[in-house]
C-alpha positions in Angstrom: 0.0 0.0 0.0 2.7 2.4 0.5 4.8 1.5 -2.4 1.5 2.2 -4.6 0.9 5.6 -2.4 4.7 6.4 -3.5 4.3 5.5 -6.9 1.1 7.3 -6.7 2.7 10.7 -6.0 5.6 10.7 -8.1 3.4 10.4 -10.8 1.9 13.2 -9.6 4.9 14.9 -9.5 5.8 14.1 -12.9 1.6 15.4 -14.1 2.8 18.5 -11.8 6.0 19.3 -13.4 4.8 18.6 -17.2 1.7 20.8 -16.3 4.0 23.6 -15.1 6.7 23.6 -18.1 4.0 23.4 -20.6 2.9 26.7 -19.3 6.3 27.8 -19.8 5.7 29.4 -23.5 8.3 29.0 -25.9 8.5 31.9 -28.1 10.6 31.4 -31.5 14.3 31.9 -31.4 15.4 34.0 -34.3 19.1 35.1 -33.1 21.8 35.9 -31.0 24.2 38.2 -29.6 27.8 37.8 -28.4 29.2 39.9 -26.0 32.8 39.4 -24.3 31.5 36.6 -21.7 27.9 35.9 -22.5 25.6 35.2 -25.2 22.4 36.4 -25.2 19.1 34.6 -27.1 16.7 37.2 -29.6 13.1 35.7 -29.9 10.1 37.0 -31.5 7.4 37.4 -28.5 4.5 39.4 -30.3 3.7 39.9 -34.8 1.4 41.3 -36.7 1.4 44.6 -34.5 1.2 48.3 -36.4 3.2 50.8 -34.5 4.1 49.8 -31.1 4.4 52.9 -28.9 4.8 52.1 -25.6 5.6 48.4 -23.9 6.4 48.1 -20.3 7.7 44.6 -18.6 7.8 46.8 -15.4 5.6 43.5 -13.8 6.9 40.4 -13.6 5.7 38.1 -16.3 3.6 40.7 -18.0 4.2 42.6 -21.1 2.0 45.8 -21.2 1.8 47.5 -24.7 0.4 50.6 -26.9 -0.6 50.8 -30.7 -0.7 54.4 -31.7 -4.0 53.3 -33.5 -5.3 53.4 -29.9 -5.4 49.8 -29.0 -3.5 48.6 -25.5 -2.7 45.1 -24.6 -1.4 42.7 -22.5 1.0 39.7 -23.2 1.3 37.0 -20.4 4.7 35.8 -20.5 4.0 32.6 -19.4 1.8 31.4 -21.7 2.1 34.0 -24.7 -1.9 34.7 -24.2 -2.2 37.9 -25.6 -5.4 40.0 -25.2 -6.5 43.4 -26.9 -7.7 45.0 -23.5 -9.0 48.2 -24.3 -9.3 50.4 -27.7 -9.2 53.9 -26.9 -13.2 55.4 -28.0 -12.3 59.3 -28.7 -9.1 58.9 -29.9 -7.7 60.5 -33.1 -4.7 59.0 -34.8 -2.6 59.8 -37.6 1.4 60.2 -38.5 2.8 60.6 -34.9 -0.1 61.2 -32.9 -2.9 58.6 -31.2 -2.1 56.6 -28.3 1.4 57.5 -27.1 2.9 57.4 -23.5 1.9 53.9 -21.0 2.2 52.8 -17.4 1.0 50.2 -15.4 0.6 50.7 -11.5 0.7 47.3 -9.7 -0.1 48.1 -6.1 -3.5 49.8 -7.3 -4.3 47.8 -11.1 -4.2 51.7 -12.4 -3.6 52.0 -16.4 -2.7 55.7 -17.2 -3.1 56.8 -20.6 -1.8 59.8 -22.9 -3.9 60.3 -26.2 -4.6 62.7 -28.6 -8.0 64.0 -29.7 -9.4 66.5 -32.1 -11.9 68.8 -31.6 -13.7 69.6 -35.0 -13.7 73.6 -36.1 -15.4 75.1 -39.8 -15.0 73.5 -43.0 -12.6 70.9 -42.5 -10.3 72.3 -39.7 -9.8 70.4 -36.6 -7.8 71.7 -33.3 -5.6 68.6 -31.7 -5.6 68.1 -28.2 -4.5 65.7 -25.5 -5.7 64.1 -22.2 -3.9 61.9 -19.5 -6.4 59.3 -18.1 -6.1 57.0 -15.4 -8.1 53.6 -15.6 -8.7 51.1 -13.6 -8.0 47.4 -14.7 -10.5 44.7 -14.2 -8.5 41.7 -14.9 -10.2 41.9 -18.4 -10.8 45.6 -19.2 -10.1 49.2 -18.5 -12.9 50.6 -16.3 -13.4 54.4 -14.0 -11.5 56.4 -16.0 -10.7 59.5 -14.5 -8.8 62.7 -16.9 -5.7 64.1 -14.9 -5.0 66.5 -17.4 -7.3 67.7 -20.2 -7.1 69.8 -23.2 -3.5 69.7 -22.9 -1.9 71.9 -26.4 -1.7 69.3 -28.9 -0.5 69.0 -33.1 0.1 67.0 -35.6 3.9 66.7 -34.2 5.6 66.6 -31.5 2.6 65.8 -28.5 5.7 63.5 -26.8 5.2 61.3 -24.9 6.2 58.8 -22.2 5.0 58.7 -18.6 6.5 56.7 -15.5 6.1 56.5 -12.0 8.6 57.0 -9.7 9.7 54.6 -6.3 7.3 57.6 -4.3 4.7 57.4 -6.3 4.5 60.7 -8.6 4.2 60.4 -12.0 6.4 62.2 -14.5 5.4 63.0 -18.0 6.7 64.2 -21.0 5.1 66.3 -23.3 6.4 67.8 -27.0 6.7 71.4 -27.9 3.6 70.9 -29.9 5.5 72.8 -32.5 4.9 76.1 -30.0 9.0 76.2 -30.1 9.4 79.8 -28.0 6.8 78.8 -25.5 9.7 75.7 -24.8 11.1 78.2 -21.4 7.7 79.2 -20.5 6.4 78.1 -17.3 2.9 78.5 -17.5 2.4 76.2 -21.1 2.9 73.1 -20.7 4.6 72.0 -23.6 7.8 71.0 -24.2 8.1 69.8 -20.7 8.7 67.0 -18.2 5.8 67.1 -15.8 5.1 65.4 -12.0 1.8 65.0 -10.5 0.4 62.5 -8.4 -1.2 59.7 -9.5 -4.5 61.3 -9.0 -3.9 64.7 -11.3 -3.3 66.5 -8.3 0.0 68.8 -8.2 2.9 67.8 -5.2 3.3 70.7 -2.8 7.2 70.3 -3.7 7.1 70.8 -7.5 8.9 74.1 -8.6 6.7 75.8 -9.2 3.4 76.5 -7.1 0.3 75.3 -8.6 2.1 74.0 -11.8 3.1 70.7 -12.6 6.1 71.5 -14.5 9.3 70.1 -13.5 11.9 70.7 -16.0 11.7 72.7 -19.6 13.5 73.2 -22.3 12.9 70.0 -24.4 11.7 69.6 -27.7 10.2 66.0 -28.2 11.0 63.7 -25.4 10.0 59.8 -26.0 11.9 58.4 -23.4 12.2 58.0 -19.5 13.4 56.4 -17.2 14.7 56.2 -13.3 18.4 54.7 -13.2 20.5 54.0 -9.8 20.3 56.4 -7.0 16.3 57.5 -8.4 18.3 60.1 -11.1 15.6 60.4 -14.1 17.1 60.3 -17.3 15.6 61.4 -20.5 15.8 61.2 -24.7 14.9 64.4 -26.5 14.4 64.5 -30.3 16.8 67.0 -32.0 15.4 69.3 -34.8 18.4 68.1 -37.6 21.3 68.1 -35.0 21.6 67.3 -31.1 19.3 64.2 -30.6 19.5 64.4 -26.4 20.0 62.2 -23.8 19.7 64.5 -20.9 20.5 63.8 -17.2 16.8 65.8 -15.7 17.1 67.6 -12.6 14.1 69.6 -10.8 13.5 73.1 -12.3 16.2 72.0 -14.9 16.4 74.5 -18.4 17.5 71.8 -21.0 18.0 74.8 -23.5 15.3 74.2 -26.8 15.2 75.8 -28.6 18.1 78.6 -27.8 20.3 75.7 -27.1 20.6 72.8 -28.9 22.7 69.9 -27.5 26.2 71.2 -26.0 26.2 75.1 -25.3 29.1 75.2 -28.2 27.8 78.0 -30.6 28.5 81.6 -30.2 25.0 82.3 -29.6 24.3 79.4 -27.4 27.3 80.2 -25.3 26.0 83.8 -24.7 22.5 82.6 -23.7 24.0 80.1 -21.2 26.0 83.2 -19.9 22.7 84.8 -19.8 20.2 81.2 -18.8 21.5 78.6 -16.7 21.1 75.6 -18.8 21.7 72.1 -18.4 23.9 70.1 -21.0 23.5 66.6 -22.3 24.9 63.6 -21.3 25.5 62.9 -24.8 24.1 64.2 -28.1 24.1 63.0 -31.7 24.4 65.0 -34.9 23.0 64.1 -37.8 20.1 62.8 -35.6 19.3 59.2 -34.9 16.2 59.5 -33.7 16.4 58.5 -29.7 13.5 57.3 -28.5 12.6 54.9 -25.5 15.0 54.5 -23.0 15.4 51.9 -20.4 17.5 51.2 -17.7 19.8 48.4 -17.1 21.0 47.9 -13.6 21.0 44.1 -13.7 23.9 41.7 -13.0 22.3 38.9 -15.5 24.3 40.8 -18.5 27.4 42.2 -16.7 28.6 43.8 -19.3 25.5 45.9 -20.0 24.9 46.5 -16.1 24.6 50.3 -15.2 23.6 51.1 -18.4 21.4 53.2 -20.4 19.4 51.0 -23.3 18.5 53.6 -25.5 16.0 53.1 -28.7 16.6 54.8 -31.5 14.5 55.0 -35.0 16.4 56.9 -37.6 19.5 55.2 -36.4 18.0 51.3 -36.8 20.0 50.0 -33.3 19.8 49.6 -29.9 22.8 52.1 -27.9 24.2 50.7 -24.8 25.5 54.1 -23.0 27.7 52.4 -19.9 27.5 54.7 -17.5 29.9 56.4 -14.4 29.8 55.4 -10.9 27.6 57.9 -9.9 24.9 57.9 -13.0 26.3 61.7 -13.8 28.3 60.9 -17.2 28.3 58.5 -20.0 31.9 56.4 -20.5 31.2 54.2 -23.0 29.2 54.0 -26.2 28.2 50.6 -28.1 25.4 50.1 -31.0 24.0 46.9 -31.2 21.7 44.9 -34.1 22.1 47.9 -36.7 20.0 48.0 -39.5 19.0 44.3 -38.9 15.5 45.1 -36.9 14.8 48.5 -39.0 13.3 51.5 -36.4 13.2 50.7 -32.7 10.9 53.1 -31.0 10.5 51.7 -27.3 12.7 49.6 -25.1 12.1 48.0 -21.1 13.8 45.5 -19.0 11.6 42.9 -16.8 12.2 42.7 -13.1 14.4 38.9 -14.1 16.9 41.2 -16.5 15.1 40.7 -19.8 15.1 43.4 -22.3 11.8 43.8 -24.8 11.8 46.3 -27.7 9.4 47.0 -30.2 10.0 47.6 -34.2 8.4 51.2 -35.8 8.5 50.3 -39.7 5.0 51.1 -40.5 4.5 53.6 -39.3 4.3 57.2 -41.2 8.0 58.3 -41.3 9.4 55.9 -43.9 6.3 56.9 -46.4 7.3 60.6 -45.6 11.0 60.4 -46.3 12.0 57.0 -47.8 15.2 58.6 -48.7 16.6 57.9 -45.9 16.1 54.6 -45.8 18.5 52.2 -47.7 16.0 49.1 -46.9 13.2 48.5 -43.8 12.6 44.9 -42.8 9.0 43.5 -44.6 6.4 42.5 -42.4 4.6 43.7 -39.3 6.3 45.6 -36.4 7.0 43.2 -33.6 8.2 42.9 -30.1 11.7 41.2 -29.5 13.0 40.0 -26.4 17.0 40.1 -25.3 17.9 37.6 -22.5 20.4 35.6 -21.6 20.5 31.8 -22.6 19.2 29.3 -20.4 22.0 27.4 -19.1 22.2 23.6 -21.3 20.8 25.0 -24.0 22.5 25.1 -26.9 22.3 28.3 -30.0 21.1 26.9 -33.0 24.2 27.2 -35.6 21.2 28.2 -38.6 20.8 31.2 -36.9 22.5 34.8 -37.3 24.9 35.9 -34.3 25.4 39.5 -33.8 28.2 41.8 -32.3 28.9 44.9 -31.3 29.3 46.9 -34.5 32.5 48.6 -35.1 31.2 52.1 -36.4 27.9 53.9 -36.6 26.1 53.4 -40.7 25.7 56.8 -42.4 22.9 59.0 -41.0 21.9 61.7 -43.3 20.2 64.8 -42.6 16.6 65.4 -42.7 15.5 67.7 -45.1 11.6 68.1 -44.6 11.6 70.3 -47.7 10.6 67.5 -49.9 12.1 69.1 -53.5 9.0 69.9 -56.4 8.7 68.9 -59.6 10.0 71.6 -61.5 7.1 70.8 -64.3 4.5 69.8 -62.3 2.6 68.1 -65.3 0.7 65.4 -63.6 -0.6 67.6 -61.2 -1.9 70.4 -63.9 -3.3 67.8 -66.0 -5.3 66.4 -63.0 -6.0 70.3 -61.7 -7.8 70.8 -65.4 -9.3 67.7 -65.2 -11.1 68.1 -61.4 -11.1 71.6 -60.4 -10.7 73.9 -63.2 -13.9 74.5 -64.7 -14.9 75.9 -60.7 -11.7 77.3 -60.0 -10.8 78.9 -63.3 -7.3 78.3 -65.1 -5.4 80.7 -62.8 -7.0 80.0 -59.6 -9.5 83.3 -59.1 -12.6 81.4 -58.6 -15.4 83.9 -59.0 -16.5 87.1 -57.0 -19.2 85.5 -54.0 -19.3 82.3 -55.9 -16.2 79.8 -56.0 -13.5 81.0 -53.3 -10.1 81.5 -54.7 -7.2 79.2 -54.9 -4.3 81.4 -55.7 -2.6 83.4 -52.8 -4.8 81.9 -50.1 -3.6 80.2 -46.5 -6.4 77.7 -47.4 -3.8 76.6 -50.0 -0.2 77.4 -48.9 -1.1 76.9 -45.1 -2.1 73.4 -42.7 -1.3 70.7 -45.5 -3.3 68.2 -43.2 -6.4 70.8 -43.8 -6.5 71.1 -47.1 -6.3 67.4 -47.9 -8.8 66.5 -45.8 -11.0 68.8 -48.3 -10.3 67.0 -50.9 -10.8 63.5 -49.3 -14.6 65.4 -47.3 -15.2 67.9 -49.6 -16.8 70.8 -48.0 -19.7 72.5 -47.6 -21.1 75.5 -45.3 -20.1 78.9 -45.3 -16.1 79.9 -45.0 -14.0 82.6 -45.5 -11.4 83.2 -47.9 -9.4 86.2 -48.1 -12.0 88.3 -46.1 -14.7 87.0 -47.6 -17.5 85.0 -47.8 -18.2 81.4 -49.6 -21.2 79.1 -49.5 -21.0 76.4 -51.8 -21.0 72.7 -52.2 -17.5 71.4 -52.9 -17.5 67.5 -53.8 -15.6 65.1 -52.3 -12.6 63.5 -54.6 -11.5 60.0 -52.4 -11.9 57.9 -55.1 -8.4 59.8 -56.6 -5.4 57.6 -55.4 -3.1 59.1 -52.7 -0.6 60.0 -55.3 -3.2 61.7 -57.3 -3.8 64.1 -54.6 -0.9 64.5 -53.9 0.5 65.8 -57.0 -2.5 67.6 -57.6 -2.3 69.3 -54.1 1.5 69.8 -54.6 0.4 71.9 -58.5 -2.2 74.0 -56.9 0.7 74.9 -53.9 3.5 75.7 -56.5 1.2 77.2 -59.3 -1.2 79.9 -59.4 0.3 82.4 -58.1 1.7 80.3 -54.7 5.3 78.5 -53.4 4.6 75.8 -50.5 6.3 72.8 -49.8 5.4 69.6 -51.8 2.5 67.4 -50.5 3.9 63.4 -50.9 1.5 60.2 -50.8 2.5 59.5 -47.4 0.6 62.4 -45.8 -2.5 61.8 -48.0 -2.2 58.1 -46.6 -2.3 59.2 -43.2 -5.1 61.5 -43.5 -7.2 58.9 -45.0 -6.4 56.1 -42.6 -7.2 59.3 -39.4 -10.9 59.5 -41.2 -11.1 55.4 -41.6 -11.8 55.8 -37.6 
């Protein structure tokens, strides 16, 4: 009786112990990478995914995540279940605004949320704003939300963000110059800032400034945070075409945007630090790369990585490892790692056990706005990779690639947002005579109280995003042109493709009297996807 008692539970065990490692989700190896004493395994955790913003493996065994389309989810680790757990309802998404900064609060199940919105204005206009929310999670959905911050300035660029929560419990949150560039120093707006609240909206008698959550200025277009050893709160800033940032952010801190870009090294920039105590990077890049997320890496499960700064970058295709001093205050050591092999990396985060998740950014807008400066962008879906270090017995598979530090840095090129025109134009004319000339007349005049002009108007040669969205809507209710009045039916023209509009839009902007900028297929395409909501 006791032998078949005995036998009785080590079969048990042996159910148990199956049961429990067949939780234990494989996910697909696809790589390695060698460093000096230890290799580390690349696998494929999440596919099919359309610009990742935001993932944080802050709790153990989860995998929180953003899609700027305004979806969040949640990967269990374990088991690779992955649910869709809430789609944001009033969202508005488009190029580099929807869904953007993330964090999970454990000791509470709080979700807070940073999301653009629009708020519709005559004709086709539309004024973008933002809103911080905090939720509460069910176990299967987000519930109570309650707005922390509301109508925050928002644009079609630069709205930031990332948000995290510090070891006391405030939350700090970063928020783009929303293109209001000399408003960057100003106190009372809020863009172009690093905020701290707590985590319900309220402001912490010790901030700065009275009243205001504003903890540090100065900053163009931060994506990244993150708290490193000793609670210092680093961040990444987005250069204009020089000085991407990786700034060191103290209270009350004066990072310098826009009089200051990167290292006080300029004649001009030197007397305004004379003038405006600013604080310098720890390191800055020129041309830009694109810095993005930023995680870091105090673990002794990579050595050679520990006390390190993981930083994401887009334009430059890599992961940086920035070792840093003793005392967190200076970067010693640069290294670039899996260039060009993943395409744009917008977020990175390391799990409580030392592993180290990014997420890929090739579909999203900035390739279709300026594929010149990209030699080649991996096919597919984005994706979430995870960086860990190999289980000991197991053995890398010899098929697949093993990477290395690289020895240089590829060839960034400058970003020249003046996309160059046509100098004949002739696909747009002929599609200008074909659609709108018999209204608009062959040198753009319109006629008097009828058909509002197209030559020297801001309706034309002003908010690109505007004026395609007439031609995708058409438009109808009274505006004004010029000073004065219209009322008249304007059709849309969606069925055109997004080329077509684009190199009609483009004619009309560099004919007829005006000089704009060039309108390319990629900002029709994102306008059109923004109305598909």
């Amino acid at each position: 009786m006791k032998y078949a008692s005995f036998i009785f539970f080590l079969c048990f065990l042996f159910f148990s112990c199956s049961k429990q490692k067949a939780l234990d989700v494989s996910f697909p190896v696809i790589g390695y990478i060698k460093l000096n004493n230890s290799l580390l395994e690349i696998s494929e955790v999440a596919t099919d995914l359309e610009v990742p913003w935001d993932i944080d493996a802050g709790n153990e065994n989860q995998l929180w995540f953003t899609q700027v389309k305004g979806s969040l989810h949640l990967l269990d680790l374990k088991t690779g279940e992955q649910n869709e757990i809430f789609k944001v309802p009033d969202l508005i998404a488009k190029k580099s605004y929807g869904l953007l900064g993330m964090a999970y609060y454990p000791k509470e199940s709080w979700i807070f949320l940073h999301y653009t919105f629009a708020i519709p204005k005559a004709g086709q206009e539309e004024e973008i704003q933002s809103r911080l929310v905090r939720y509460e999670f069910n176990g299967n959905t987000l519930t109570n939300p309650k707005i922390l911050l509301d109508s925050l300035p928002g644009a079609t660029f630069h709205n930031g963000s990332r948000i995290i929560i510090s070891e006391d419990d405030r939350l700090f949150f970063s928020l783009g110059d929303v293109g209001k560039v000399n408003l960057s120093q100003d106190k009372d707006f809020l863009g172009g800032k690093i905020l701290r609240i707590n985590l319900d909206g309220s402001i912490p008698p010790d901030n700065p400034f009275t009243a205001n959550p504003v903890w540090a200025m100065g900053f163009r277009n931060t994506q990244g945070l993150t708290f490193g050893n000793n609670g210092f709160l680093y961040a990444t800033d987005h250069g204009p075409l020089n000085d991407d940032e990786v700034n060191l952010v103290f209270m009350e801190g004066n990072y310098g945007w826009p009089d200051v870009q990167g290292f006080a090294n300029l004649e001009k920039e030197k007397d305004y630090a004379t003038r405006t105590k600013i604080e310098e990077p720890l390191i800055a890049w020129t041309p830009t790369l694109a810095s993005a997320g930023v995680a870091y890496y105090g673990s002794s499960k990579i050595p050679e990585w520990t006390n390190s700064l993981l930083i994401a970058t887009m334009k430059g295709q890599s992961i940086r490892v920035l070792t840093l001093a003793e005392d967190g205050k200076k970067v010693e050591k640069e290294a670039i790692f899996l260039q060009k092999h993943f395409g744009r990396i917008r977020d990175i985060s390391v799990a409580p056990n030392g592993d180290i998740f990014f997420c890929t950014s090739n579909r999203d807008w900035h390739p279709r706005f300026q594929p010149w400066l990209y030699e080649v962008l991996p096919e597919g879906p984005d994706r979430i990779i995870r960086i860990r270090v190999m289980d000991t017995g197991d053995n890398p598979d010899p098929a697949l690639p093993v990477y290395e530090e690289e020895a240089e840095p590829m060839r960034l090129l400058d970003e020249n947002w003046a996309y160059e025109v046509s100098a004949e134009l002739e696909t747009g004319a002929k599609l200008y005579t074909q659609h709108c000339l018999t209204c608009h007349g062959p040198e753009g005049k319109g006629s008097d109280d009828l058909i509002p002009p197209l030559s020297q108007t801001d309706w034309v040669t002003g908010d690109k995003g505007r004026l395609i969205r007439i031609l995708l809507l058409g438009l109808s209710g009274e505006i004004t042109v010029n000073g004065k009045k219209y009322n008249q039916e304007m059709p849309a023209y969606d069925h055109l493709s997004d080329k077509e509009i684009a190199d009609l839009l483009t004619f009309i902007r560099n004919d007829l009297g005006n000089k704009s900028s060039a309108i390319i297929a990629g900002e029709v395409y994102e306008e059109r996807k923004g109305l598909k909501r």
